[in-house]
TIGU-832064 format. One line per field, with one value per residue (C-alpha): residue in three letters; chain; x, y, z. Coordinates in nm, 4 decimals. Each point is the difference from the previous one (the first is absolute). Layout:
N
aa <- (ALA,...)
ch <- (A,...)
xx <- (X,...)
yy <- (Y,...)
zz <- (Z,...)
% end
This chain:
80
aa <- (UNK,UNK,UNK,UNK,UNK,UNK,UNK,UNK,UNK,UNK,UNK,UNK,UNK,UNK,UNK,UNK,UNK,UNK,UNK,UNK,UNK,UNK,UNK,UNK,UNK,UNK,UNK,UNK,UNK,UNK,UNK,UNK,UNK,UNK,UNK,UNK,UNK,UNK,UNK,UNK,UNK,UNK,UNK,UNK,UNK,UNK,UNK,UNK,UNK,UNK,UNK,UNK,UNK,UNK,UNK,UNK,UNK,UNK,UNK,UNK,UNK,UNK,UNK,UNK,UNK,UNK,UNK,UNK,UNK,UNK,UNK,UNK,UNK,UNK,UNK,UNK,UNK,UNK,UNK,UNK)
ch <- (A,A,A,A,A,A,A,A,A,A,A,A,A,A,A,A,A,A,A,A,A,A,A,A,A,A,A,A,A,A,A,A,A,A,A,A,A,A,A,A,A,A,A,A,A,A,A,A,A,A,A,A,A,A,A,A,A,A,A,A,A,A,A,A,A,A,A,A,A,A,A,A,A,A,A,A,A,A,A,A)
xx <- (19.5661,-0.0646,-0.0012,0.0318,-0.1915,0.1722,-0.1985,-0.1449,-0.0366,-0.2202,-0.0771,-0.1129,-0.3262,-0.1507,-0.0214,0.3407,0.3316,0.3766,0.0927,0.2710,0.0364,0.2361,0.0307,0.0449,0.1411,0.2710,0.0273,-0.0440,-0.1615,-0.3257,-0.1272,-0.2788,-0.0140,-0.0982,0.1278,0.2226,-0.0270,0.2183,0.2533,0.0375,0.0785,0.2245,0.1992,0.0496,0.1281,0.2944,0.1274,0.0010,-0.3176,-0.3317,0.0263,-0.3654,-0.0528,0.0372,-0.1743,-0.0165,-0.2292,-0.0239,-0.0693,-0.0548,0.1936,-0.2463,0.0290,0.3736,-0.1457,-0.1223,0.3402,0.1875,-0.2448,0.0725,0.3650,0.0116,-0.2286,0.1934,0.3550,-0.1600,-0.0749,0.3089,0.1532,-0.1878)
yy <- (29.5725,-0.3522,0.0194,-0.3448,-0.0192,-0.1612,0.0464,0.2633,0.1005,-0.3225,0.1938,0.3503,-0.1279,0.0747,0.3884,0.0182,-0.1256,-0.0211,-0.1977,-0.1431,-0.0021,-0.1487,0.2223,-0.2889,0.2322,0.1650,-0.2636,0.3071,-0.0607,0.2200,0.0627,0.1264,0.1912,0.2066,0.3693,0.0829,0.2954,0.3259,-0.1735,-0.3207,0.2281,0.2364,-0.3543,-0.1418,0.3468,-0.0195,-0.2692,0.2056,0.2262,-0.1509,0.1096,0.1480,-0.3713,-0.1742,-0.0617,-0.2358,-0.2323,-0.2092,-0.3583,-0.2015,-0.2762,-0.2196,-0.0260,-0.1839,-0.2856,0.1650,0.2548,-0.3302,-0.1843,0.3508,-0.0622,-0.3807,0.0653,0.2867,-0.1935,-0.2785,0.2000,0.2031,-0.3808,-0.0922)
zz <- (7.6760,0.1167,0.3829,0.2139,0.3108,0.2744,0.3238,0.2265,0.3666,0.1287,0.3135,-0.1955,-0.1396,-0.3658,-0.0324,-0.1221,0.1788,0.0045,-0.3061,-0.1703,-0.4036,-0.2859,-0.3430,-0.2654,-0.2064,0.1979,0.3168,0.2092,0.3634,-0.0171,0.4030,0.1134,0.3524,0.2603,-0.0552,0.2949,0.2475,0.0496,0.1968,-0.1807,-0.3287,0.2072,0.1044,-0.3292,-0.1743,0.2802,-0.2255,-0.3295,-0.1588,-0.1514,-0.3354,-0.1175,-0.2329,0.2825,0.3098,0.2895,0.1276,0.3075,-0.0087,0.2999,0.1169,-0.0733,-0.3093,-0.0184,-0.1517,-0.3045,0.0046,0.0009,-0.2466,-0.2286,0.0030,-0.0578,-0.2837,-0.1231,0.0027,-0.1530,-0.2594,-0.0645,-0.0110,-0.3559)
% end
């Protein structure tokens, strides 16, 4: 697996932040985030069940400009 990094969290430091990846292989978004609470969990499964492979993550808004960097790079990509 090749994995692209785009950008982190620039206000979470350097022992490990939100980030934002690019599989090569796949074009797949790869994120890295803060594991939510209770409540946040019980929210999203109104919306459907979290199937035990998946999980969620939450990113902070912050960190548009590499989500948005992700995608250009990602439809660029898809466009070769």
């Amino acid at each position: 697996m090749q994995l692209r990094f785009i950008g982190k969290d620039p206000e979470s430091g350097k022992d490990g932040s939100p980030s934002v990846f690019i599989d090569d292989a796949t074009g797949d978004f790869v994120l890295q985030g803060w594991k939510v609470d209770a409540d946040t969990r019980q929210g999203c499964r109104a919306a459907g069940p979290v199937p035990p492979h998946e999980d969620i993550v939450r990113m902070p808004t912050r960190m548009i400009d590499a989500l948005r960097k992700a995608c250009d790079e990602a439809e660029r990509s898809r466009l070769h």
